[in-house]
N, C-alpha and C positions, 0 to 999 in steps of 0.2 A: 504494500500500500504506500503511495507515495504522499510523505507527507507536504501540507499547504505553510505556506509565508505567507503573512499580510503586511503589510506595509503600508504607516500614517503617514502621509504628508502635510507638514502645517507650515503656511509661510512666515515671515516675519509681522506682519500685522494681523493675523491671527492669533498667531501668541501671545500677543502685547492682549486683543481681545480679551482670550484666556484667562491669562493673570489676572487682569482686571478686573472678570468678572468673580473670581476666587477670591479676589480682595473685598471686592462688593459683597459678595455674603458673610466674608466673615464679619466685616465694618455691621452690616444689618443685624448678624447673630450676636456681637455683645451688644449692640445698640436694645434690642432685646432683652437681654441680660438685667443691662443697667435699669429698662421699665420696669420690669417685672417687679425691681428690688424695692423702686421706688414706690409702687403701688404697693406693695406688704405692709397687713399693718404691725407697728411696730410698739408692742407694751413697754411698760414702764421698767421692766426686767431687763430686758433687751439692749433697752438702748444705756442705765447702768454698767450692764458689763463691759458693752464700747466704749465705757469712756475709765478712762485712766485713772486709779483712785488716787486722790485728794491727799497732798501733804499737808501733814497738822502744821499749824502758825503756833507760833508761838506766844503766848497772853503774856498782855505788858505789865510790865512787873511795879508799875509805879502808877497813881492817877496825874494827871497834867494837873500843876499847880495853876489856878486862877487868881487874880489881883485882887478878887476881895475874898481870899481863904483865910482863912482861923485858923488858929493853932487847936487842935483837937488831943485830949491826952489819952494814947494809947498804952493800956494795959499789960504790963509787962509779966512773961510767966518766967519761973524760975528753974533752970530745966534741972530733970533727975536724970536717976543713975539709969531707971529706964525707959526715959524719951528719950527714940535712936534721931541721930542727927539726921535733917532732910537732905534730902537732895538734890542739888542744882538743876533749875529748870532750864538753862541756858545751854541748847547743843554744845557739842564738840566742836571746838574746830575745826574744818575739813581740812587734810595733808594738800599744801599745794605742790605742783608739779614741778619737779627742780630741773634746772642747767645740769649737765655735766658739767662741772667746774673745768674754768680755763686754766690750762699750766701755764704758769710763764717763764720754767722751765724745766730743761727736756735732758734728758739721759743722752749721754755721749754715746756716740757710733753716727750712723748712714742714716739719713730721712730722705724722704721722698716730698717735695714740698707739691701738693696740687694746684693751690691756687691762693693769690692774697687778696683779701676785700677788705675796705674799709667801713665794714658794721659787722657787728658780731653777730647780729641775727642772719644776712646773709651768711654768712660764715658757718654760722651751727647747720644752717641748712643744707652748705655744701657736705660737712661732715657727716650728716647722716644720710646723704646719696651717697656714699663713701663705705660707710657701713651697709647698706644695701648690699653695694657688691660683695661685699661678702667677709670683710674685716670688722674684728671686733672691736667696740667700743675702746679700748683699752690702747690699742694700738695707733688709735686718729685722734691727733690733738691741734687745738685750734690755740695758737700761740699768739698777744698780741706783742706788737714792735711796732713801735713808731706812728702810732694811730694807726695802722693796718692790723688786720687779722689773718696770721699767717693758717692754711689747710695743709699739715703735716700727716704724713706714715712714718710709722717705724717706730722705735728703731732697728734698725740691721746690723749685722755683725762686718758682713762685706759689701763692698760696691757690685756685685756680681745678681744679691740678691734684690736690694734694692734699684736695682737695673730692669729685673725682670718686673719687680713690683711696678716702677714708672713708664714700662710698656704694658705692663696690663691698664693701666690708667690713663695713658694717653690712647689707647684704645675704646676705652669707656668714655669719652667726653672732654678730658684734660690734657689737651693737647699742648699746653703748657708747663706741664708736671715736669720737672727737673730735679735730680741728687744735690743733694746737702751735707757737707760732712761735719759735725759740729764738734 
């Protein structure tokens, strides 16, 4: 039995057709979607859980003194051995987010210097495209001199590695990168 081939022809503005019309139902099909959702009714349960619960405020610890307040005498208790001490109603401090602290300076041997800018926040920024590639934190120091911000690697032990290191980085972007021997 010999078997049959068919073969589709479709020109180029057919296809464009095609697509087009693929995109049109699906454009139609969420368009649907989104009625459908909108029409649902929506109870008082519902729409709580959508929404993000509520951080507590904190209640002010003081009343606002007015210009024509009086002095009122409040009663003072005498605390015992067992009233436990209250406790602070004022949050924690949240930990803010630190620098790597800048060296200003550097262990003797090879660096590789990337790049020099004059702000430090450029600078931190180069440093951690730096660590991207794949060096640790520990090894990239952002050095200042002279109102510049120097972008260092290393350090190396010889000019051989630090050679490889400033061709993988003028590879990466830092076509500037030059050895340093300090």
């Amino acid at each position: 039995m010999a078997r049959r081939y068919f073969e589709i022809i479709i020109s180029g503005g057919q296809l464009a057709a095609l697509i087009a019309l693929v995109a049109l139902l699906l454009a139609v099909a969420f368009g649907l979607g989104v009625a459908v959702r909108l029409f649902e009714p929506q109870t008082a349960s519902t729409v709580a859980a959508a929404l993000p619960s509520p951080t507590p405020v904190p209640a002010p610890t003081a009343a606002p003194v007015t210009a024509a307040a009086t002095p009122v005498a409040v009663p003072t208790a005498t605390p015992t051995a067992a009233t436990p001490e209250p406790t602070p109603t004022t949050p924690a401090p949240k930990p803010t987010a630190t620098r790597a602290p800048v060296r200003a300076k550097q262990a003797p041997g090879r660096w590789v210097q990337a790049t020099a800018l004059s702000k430090q926040t450029e600078a931190e920024g180069v440093r951690n495209r730096i660590i991207a590639l794949g060096f640790t934190p520990k090894q990239v120091a952002v050095v200042p001199f002279a109102g510049k911000y120097r972008v260092r690697v290393g350090p190396f032990p010889d000019g051989e590695s630090a050679g490889r290191v400033m061709a993988r980085l003028q590879a990466s972007g830092f076509a500037a990168a030059f050895v340093v021997k300090e």
